[in-house]
mmCIF file of the N, C-alpha and C atoms, coordinates in Angstrom:
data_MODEL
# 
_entry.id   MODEL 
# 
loop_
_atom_site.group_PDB 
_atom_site.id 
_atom_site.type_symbol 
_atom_site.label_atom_id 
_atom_site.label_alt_id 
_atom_site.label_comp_id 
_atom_site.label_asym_id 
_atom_site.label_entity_id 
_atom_site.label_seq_id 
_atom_site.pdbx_PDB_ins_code 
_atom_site.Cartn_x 
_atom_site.Cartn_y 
_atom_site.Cartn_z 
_atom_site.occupancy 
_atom_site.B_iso_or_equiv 
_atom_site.pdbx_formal_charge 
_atom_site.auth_seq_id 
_atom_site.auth_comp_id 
_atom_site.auth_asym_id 
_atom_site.auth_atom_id 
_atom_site.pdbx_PDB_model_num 
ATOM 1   N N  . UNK A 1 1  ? 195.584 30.361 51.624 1.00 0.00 ? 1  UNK A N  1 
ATOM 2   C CA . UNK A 1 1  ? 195.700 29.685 50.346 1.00 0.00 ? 1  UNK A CA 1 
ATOM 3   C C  . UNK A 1 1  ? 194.387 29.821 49.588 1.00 0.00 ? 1  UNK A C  1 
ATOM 4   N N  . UNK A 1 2  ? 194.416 30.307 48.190 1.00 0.00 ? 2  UNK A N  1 
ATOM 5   C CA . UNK A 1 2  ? 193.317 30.198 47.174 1.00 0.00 ? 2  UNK A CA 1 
ATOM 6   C C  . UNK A 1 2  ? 192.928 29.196 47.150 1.00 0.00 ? 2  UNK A C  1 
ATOM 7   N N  . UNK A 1 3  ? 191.555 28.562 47.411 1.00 0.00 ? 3  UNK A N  1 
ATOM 8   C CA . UNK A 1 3  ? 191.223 27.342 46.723 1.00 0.00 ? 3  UNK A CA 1 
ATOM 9   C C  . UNK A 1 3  ? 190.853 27.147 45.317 1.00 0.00 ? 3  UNK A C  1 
ATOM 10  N N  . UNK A 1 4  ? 190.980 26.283 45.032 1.00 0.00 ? 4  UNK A N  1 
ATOM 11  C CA . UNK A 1 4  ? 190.996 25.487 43.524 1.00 0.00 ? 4  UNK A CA 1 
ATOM 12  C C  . UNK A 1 4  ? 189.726 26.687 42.072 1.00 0.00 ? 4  UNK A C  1 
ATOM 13  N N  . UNK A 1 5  ? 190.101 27.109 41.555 1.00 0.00 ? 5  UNK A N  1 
ATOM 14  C CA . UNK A 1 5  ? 189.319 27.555 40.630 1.00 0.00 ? 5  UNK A CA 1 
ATOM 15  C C  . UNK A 1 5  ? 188.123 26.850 40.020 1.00 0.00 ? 5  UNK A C  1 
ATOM 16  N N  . UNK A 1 6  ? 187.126 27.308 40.020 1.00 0.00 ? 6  UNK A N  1 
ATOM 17  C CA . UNK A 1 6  ? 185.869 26.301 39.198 1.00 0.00 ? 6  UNK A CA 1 
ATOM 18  C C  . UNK A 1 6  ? 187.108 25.425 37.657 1.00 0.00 ? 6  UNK A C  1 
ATOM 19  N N  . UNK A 1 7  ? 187.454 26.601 37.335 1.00 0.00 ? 7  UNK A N  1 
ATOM 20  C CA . UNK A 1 7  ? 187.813 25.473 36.292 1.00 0.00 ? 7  UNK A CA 1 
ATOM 21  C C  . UNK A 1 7  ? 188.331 23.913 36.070 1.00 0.00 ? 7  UNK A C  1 
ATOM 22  N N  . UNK A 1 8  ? 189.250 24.160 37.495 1.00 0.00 ? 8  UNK A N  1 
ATOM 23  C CA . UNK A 1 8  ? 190.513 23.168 37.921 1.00 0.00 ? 8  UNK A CA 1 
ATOM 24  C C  . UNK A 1 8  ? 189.303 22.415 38.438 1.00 0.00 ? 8  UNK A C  1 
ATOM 25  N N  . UNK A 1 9  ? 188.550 22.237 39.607 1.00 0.00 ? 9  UNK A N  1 
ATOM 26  C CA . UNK A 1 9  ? 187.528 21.986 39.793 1.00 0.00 ? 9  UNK A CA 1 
ATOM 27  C C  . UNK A 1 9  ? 186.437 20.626 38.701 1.00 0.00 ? 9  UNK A C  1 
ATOM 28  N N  . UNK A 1 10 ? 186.731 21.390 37.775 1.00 0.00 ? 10 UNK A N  1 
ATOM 29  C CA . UNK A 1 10 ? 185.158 20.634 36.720 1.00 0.00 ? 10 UNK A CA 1 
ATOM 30  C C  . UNK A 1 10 ? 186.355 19.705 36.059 1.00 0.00 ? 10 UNK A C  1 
ATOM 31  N N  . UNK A 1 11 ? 187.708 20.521 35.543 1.00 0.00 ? 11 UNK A N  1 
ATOM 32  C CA . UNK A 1 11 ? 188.343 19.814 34.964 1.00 0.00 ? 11 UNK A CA 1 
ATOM 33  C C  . UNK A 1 11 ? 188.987 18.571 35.463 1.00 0.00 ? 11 UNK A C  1 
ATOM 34  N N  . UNK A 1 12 ? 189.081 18.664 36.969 1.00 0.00 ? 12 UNK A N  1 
ATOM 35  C CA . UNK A 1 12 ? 189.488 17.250 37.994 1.00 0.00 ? 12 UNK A CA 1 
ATOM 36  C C  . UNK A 1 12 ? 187.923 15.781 37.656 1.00 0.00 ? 12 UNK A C  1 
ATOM 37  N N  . UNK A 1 13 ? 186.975 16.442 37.609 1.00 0.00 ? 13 UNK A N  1 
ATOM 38  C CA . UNK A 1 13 ? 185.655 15.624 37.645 1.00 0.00 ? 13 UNK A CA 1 
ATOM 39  C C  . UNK A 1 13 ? 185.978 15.124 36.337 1.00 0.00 ? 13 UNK A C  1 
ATOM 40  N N  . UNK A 1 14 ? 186.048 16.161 35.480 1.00 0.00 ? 14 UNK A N  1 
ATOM 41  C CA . UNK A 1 14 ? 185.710 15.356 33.592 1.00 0.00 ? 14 UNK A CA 1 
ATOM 42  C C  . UNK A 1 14 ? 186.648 14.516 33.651 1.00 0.00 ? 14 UNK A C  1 
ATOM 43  N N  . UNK A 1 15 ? 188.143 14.659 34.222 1.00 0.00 ? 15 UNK A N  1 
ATOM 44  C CA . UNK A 1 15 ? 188.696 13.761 33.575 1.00 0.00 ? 15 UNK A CA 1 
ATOM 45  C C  . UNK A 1 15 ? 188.305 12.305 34.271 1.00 0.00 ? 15 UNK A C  1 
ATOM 46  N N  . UNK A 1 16 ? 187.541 12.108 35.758 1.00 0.00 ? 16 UNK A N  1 
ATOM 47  C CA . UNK A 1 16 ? 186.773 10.819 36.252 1.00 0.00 ? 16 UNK A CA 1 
ATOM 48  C C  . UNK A 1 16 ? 186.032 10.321 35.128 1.00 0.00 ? 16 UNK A C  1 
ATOM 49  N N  . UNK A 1 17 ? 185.525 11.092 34.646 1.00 0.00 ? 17 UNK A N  1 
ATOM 50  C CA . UNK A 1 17 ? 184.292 10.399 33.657 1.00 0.00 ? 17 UNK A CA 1 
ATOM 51  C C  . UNK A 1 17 ? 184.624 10.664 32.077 1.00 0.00 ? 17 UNK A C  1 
ATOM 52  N N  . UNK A 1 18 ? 185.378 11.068 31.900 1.00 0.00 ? 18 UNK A N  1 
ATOM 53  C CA . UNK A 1 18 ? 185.838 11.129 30.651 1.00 0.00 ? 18 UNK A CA 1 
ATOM 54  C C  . UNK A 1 18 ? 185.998 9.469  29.937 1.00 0.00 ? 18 UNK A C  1 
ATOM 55  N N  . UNK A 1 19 ? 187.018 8.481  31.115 1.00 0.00 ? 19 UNK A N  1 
ATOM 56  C CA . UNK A 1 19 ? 186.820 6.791  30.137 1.00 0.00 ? 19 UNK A CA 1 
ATOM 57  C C  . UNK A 1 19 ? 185.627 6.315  30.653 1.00 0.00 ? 19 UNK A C  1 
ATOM 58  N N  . UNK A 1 20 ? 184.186 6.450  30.585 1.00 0.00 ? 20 UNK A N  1 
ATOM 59  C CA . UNK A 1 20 ? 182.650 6.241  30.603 1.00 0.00 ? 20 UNK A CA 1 
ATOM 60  C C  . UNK A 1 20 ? 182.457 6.793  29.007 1.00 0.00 ? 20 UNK A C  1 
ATOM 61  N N  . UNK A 1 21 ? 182.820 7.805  28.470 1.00 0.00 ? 21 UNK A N  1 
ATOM 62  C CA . UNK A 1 21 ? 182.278 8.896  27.519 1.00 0.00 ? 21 UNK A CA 1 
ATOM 63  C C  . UNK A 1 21 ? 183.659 8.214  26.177 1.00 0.00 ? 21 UNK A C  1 
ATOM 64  N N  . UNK A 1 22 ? 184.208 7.907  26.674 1.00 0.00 ? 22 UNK A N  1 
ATOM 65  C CA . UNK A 1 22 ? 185.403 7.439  25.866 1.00 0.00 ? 22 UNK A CA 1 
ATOM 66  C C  . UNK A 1 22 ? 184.728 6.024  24.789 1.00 0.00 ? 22 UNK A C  1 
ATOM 67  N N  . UNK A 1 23 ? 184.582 5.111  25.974 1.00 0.00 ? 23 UNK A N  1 
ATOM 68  C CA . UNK A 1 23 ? 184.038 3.642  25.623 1.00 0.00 ? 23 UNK A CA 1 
ATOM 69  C C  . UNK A 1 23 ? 183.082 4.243  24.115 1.00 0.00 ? 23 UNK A C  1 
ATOM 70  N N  . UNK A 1 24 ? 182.386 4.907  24.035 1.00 0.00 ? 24 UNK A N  1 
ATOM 71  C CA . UNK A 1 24 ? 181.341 5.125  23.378 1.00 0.00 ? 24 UNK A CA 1 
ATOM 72  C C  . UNK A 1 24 ? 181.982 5.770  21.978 1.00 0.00 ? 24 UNK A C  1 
ATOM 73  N N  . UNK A 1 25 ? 183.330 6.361  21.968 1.00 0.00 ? 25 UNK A N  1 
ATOM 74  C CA . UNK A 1 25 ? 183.388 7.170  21.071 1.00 0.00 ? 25 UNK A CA 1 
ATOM 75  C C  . UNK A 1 25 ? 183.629 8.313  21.449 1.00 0.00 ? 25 UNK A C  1 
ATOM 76  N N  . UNK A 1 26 ? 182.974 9.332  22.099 1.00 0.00 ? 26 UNK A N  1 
ATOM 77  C CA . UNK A 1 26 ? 182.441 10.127 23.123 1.00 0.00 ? 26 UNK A CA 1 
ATOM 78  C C  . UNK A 1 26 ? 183.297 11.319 23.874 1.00 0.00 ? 26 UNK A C  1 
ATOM 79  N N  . UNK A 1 27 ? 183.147 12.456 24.373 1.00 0.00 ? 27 UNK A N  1 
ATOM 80  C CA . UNK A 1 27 ? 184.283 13.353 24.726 1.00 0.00 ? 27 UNK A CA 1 
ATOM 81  C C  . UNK A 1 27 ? 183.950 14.660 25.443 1.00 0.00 ? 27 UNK A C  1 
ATOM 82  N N  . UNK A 1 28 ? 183.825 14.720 26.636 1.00 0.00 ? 28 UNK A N  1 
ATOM 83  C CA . UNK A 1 28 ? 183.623 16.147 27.119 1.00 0.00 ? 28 UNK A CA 1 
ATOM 84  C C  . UNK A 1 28 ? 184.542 17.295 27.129 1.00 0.00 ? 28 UNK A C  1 
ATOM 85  N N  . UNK A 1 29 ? 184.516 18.767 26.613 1.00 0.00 ? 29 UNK A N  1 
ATOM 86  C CA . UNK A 1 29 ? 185.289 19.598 27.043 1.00 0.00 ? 29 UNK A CA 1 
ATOM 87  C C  . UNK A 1 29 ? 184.623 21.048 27.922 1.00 0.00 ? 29 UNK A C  1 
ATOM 88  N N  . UNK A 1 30 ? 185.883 21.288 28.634 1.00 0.00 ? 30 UNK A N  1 
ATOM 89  C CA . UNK A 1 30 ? 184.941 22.631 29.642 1.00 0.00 ? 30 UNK A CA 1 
ATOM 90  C C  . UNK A 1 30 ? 184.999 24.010 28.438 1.00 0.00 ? 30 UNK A C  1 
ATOM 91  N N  . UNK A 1 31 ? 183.694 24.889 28.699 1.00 0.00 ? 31 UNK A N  1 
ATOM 92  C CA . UNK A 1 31 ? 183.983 25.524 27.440 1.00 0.00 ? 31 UNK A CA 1 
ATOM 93  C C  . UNK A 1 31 ? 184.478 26.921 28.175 1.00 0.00 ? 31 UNK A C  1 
ATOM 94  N N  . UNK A 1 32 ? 183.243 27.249 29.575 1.00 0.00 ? 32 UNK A N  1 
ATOM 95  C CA . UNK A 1 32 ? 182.693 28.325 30.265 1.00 0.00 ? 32 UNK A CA 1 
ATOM 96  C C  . UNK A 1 32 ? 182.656 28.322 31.752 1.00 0.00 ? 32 UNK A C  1 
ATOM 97  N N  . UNK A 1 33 ? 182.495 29.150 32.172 1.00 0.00 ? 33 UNK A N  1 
ATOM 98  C CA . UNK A 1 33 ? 181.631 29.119 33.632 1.00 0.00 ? 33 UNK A CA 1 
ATOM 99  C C  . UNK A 1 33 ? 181.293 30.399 33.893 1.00 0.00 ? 33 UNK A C  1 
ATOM 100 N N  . UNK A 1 34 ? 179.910 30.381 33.788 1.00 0.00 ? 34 UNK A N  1 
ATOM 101 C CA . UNK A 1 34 ? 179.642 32.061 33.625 1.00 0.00 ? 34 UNK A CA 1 
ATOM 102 C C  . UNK A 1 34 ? 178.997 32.653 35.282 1.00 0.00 ? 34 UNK A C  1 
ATOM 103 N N  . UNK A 1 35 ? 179.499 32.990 35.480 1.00 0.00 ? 35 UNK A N  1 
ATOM 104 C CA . UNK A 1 35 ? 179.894 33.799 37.344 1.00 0.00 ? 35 UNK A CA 1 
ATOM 105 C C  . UNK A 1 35 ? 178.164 34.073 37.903 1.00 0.00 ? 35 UNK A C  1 
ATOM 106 N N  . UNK A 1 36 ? 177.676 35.213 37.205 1.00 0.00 ? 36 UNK A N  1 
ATOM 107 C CA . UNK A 1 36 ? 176.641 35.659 36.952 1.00 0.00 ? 36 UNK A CA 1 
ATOM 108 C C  . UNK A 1 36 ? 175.594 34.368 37.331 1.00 0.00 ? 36 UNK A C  1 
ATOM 109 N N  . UNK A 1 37 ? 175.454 33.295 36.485 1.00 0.00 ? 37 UNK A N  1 
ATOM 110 C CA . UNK A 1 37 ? 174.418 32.865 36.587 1.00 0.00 ? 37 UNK A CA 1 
ATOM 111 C C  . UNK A 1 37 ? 174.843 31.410 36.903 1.00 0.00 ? 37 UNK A C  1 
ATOM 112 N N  . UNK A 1 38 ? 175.758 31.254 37.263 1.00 0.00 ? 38 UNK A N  1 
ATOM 113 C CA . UNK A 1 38 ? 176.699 30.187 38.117 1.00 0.00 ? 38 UNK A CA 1 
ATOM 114 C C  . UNK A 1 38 ? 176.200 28.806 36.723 1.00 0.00 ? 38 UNK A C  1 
ATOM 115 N N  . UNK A 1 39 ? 176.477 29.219 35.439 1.00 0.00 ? 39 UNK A N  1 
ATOM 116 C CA . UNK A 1 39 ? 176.163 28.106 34.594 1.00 0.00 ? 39 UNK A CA 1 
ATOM 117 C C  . UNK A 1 39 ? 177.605 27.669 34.130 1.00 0.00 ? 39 UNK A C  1 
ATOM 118 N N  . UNK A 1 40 ? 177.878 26.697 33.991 1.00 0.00 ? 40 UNK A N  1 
ATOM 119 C CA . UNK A 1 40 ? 178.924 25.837 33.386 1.00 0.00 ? 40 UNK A CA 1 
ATOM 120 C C  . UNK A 1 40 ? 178.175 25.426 32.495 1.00 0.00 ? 40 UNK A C  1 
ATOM 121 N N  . UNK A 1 41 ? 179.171 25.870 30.950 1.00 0.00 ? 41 UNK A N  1 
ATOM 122 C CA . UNK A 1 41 ? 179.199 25.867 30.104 1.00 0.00 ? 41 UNK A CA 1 
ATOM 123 C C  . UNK A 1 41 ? 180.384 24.419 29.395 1.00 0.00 ? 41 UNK A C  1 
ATOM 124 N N  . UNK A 1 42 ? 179.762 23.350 28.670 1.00 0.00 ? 42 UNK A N  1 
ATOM 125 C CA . UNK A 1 42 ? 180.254 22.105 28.147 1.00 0.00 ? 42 UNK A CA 1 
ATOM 126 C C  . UNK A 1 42 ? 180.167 21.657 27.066 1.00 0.00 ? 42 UNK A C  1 
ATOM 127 N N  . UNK A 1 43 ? 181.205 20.929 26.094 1.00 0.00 ? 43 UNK A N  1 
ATOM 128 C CA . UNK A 1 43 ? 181.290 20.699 24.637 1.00 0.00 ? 43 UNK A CA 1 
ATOM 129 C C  . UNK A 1 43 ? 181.532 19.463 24.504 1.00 0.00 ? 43 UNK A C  1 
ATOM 130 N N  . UNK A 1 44 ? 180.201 18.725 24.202 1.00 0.00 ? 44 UNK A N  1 
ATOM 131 C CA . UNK A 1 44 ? 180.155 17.061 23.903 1.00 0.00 ? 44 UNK A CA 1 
ATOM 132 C C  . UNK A 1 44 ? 180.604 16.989 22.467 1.00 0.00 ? 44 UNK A C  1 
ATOM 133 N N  . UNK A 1 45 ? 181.411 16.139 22.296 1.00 0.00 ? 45 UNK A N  1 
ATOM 134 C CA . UNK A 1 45 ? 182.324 15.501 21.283 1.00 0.00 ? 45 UNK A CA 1 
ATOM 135 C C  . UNK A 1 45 ? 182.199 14.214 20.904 1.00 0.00 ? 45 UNK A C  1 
ATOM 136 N N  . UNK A 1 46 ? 182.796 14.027 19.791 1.00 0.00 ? 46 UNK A N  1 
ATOM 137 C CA . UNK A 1 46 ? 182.730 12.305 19.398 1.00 0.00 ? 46 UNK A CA 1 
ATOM 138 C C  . UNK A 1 46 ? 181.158 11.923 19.338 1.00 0.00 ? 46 UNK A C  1 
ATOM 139 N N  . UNK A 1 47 ? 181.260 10.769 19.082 1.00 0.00 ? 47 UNK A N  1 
ATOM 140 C CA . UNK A 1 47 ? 179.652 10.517 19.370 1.00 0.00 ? 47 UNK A CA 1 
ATOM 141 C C  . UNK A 1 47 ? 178.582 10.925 20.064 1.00 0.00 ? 47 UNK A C  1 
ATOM 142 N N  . UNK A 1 48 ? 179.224 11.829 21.047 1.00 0.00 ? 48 UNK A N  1 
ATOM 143 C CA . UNK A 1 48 ? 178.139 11.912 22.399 1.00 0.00 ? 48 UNK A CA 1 
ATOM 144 C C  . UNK A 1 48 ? 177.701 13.791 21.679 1.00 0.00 ? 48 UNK A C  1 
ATOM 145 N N  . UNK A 1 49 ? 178.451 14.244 20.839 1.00 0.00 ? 49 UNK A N  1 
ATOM 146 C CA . UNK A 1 49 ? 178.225 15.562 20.354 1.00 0.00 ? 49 UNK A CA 1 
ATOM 147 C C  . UNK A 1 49 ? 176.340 15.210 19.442 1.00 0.00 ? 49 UNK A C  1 
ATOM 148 N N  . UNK A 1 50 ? 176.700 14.120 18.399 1.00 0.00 ? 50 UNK A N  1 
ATOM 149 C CA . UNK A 1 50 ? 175.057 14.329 17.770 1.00 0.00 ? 50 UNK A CA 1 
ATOM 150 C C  . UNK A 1 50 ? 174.407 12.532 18.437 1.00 0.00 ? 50 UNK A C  1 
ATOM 151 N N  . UNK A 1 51 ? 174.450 11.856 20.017 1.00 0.00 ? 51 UNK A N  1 
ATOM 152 C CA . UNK A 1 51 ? 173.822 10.950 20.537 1.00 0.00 ? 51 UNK A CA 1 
ATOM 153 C C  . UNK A 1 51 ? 172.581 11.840 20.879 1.00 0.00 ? 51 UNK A C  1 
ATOM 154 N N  . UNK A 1 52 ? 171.282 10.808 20.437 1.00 0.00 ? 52 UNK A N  1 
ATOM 155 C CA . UNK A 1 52 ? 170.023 11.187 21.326 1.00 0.00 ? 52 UNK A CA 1 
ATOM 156 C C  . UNK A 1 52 ? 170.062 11.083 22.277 1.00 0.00 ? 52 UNK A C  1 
ATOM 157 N N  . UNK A 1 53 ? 171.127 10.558 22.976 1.00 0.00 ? 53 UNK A N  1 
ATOM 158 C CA . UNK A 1 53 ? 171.042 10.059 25.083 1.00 0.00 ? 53 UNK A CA 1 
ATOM 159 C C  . UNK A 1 53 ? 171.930 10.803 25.321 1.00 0.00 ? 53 UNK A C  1 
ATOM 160 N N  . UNK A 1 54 ? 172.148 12.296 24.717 1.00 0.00 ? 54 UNK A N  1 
ATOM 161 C CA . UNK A 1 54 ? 173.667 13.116 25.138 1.00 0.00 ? 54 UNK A CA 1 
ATOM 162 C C  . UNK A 1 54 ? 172.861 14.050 26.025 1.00 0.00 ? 54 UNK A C  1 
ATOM 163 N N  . UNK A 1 55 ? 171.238 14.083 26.075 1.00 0.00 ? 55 UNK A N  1 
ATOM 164 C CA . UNK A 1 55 ? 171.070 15.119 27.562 1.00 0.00 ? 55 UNK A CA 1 
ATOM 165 C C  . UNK A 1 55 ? 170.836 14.174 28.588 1.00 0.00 ? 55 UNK A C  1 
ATOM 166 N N  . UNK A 1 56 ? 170.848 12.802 28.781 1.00 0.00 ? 56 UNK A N  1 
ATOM 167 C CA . UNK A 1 56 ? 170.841 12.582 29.787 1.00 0.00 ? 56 UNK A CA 1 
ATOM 168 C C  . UNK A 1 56 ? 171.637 12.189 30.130 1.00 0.00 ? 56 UNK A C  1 
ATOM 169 N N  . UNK A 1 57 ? 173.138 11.876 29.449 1.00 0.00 ? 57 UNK A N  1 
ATOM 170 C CA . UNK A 1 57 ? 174.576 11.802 29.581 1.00 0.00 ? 57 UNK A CA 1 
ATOM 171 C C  . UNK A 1 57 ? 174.678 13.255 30.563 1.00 0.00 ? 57 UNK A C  1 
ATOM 172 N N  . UNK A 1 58 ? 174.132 14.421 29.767 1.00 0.00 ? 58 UNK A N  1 
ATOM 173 C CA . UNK A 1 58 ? 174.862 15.589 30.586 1.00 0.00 ? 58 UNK A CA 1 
ATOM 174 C C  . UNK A 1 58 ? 173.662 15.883 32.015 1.00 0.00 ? 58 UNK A C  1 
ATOM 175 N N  . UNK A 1 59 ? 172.601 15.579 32.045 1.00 0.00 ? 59 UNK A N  1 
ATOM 176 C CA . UNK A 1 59 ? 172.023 15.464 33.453 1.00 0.00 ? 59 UNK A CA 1 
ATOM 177 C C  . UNK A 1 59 ? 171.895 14.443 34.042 1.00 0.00 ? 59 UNK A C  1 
ATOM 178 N N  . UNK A 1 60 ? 172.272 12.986 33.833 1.00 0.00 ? 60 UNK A N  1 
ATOM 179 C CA . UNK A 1 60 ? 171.879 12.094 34.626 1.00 0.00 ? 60 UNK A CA 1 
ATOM 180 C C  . UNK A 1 60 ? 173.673 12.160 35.260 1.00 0.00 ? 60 UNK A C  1 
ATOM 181 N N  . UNK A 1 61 ? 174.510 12.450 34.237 1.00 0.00 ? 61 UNK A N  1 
ATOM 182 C CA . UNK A 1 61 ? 175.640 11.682 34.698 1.00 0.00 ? 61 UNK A CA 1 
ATOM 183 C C  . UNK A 1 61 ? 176.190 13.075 35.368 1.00 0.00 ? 61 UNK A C  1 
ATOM 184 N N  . UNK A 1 62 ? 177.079 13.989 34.101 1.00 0.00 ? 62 UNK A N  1 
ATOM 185 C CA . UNK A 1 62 ? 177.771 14.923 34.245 1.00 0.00 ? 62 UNK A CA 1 
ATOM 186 C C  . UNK A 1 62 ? 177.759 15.716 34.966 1.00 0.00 ? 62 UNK A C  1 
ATOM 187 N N  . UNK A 1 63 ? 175.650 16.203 34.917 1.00 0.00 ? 63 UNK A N  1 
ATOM 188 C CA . UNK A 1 63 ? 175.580 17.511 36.089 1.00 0.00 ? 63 UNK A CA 1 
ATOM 189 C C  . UNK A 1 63 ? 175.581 16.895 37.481 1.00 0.00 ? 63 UNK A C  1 
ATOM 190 N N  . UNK A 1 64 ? 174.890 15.855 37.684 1.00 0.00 ? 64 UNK A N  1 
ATOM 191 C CA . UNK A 1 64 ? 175.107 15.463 38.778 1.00 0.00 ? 64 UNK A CA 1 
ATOM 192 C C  . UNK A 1 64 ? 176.180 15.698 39.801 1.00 0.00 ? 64 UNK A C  1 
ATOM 193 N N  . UNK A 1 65 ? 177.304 14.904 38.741 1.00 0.00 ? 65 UNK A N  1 
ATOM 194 C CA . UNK A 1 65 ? 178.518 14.752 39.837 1.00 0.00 ? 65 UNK A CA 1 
ATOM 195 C C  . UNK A 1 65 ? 179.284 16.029 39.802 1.00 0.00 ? 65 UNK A C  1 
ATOM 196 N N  . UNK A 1 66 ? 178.839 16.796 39.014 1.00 0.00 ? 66 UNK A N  1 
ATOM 197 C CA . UNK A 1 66 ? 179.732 18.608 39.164 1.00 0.00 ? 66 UNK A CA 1 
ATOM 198 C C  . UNK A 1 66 ? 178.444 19.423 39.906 1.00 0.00 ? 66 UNK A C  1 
ATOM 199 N N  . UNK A 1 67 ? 176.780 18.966 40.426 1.00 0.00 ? 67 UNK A N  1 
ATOM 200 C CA . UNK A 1 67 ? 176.725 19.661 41.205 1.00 0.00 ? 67 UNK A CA 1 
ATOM 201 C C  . UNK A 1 67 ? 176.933 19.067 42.561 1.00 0.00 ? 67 UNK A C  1 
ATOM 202 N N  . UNK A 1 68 ? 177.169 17.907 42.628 1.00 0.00 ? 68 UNK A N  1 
ATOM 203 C CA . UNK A 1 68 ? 177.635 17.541 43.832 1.00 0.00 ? 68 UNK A CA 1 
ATOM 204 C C  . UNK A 1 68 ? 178.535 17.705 44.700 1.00 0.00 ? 68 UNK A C  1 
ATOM 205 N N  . UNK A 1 69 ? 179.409 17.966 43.586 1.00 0.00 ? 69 UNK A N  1 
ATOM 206 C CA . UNK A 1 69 ? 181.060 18.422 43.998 1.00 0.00 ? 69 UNK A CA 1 
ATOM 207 C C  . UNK A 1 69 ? 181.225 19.956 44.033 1.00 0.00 ? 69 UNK A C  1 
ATOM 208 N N  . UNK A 1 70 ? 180.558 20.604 43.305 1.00 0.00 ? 70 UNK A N  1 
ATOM 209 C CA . UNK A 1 70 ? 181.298 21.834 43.071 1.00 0.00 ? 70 UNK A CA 1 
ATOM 210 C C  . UNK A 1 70 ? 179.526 23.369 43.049 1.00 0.00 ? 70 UNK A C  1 
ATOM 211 N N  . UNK A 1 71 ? 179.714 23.340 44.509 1.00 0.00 ? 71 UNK A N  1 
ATOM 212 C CA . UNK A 1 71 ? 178.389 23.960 44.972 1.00 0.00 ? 71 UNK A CA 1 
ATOM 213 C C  . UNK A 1 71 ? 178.640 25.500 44.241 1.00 0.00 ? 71 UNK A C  1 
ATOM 214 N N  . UNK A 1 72 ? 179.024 26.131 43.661 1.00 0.00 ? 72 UNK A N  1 
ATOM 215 C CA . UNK A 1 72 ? 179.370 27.092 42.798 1.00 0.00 ? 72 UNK A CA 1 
ATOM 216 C C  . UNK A 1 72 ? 178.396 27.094 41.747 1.00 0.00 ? 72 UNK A C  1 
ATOM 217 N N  . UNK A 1 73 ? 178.182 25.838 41.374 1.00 0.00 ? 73 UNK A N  1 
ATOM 218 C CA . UNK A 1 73 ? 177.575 25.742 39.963 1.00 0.00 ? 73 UNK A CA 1 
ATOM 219 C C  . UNK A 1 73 ? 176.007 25.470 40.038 1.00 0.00 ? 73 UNK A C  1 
ATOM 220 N N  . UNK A 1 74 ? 175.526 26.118 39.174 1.00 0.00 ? 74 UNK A N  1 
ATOM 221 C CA . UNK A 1 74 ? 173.776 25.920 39.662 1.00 0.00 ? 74 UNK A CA 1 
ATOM 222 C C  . UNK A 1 74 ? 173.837 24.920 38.627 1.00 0.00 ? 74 UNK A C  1 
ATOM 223 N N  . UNK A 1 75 ? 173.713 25.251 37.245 1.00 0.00 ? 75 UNK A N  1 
ATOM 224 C CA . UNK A 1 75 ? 173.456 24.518 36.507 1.00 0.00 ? 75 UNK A CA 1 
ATOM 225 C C  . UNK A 1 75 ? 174.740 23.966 35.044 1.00 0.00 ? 75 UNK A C  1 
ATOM 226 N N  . UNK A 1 76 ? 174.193 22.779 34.171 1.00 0.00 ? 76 UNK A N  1 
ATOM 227 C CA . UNK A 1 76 ? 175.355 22.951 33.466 1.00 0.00 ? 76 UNK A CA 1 
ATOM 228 C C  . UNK A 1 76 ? 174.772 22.541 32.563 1.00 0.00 ? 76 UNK A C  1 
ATOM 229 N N  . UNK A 1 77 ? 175.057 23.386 30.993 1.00 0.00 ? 77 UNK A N  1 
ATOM 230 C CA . UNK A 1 77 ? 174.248 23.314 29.715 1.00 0.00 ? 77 UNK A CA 1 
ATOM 231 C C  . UNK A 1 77 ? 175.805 23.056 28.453 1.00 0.00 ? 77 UNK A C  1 
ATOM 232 N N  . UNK A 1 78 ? 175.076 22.620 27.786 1.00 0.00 ? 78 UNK A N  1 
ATOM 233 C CA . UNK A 1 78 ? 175.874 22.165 26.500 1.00 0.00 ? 78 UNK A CA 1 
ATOM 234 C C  . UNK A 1 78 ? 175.960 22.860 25.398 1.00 0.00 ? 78 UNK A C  1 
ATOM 235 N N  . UNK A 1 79 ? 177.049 23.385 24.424 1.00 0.00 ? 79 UNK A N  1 
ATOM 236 C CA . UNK A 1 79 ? 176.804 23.966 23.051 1.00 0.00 ? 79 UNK A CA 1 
ATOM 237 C C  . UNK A 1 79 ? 177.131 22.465 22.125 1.00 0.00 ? 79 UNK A C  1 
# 
């Protein structure tokens, strides 16, 4: 059996933390995952798109729990 695709993967996590990002206004989407340089690629929305606390939304909270979970991914950056 194939296991789970990075995508299916990140997309099981966002939707955990998606009502955290909600409360606020707030909205993550998966954009990427680029193989090569094992970066996951992410699109903050709603408020959390122009918040001054939206990089530590995406490293205190987001990268965390997708590199915890999903050892594939080195890092994860935002457009």
């Amino acid at each position: 059996m194939k296991s789970k695709s990075i995508r299916l993967q990140v997309e099981e996590i966002l939707q955990k933390l998606k009502p955290y990002l909600h409360k606020d206004g707030g909205d993550v989407e998966y954009v990427r995952f680029e193989e090569e340089t094992r970066t996951l690629v992410l699109r903050l929305t709603g408020n959390c798109a122009d918040c001054p606390m939206s990089m530590m939304t995406l490293r205190g909270g987001i990268e965390r729990f997708i590199l915890k979970y999903i050892p594939e991914v080195r890092r994860v950056e935002k457009v």
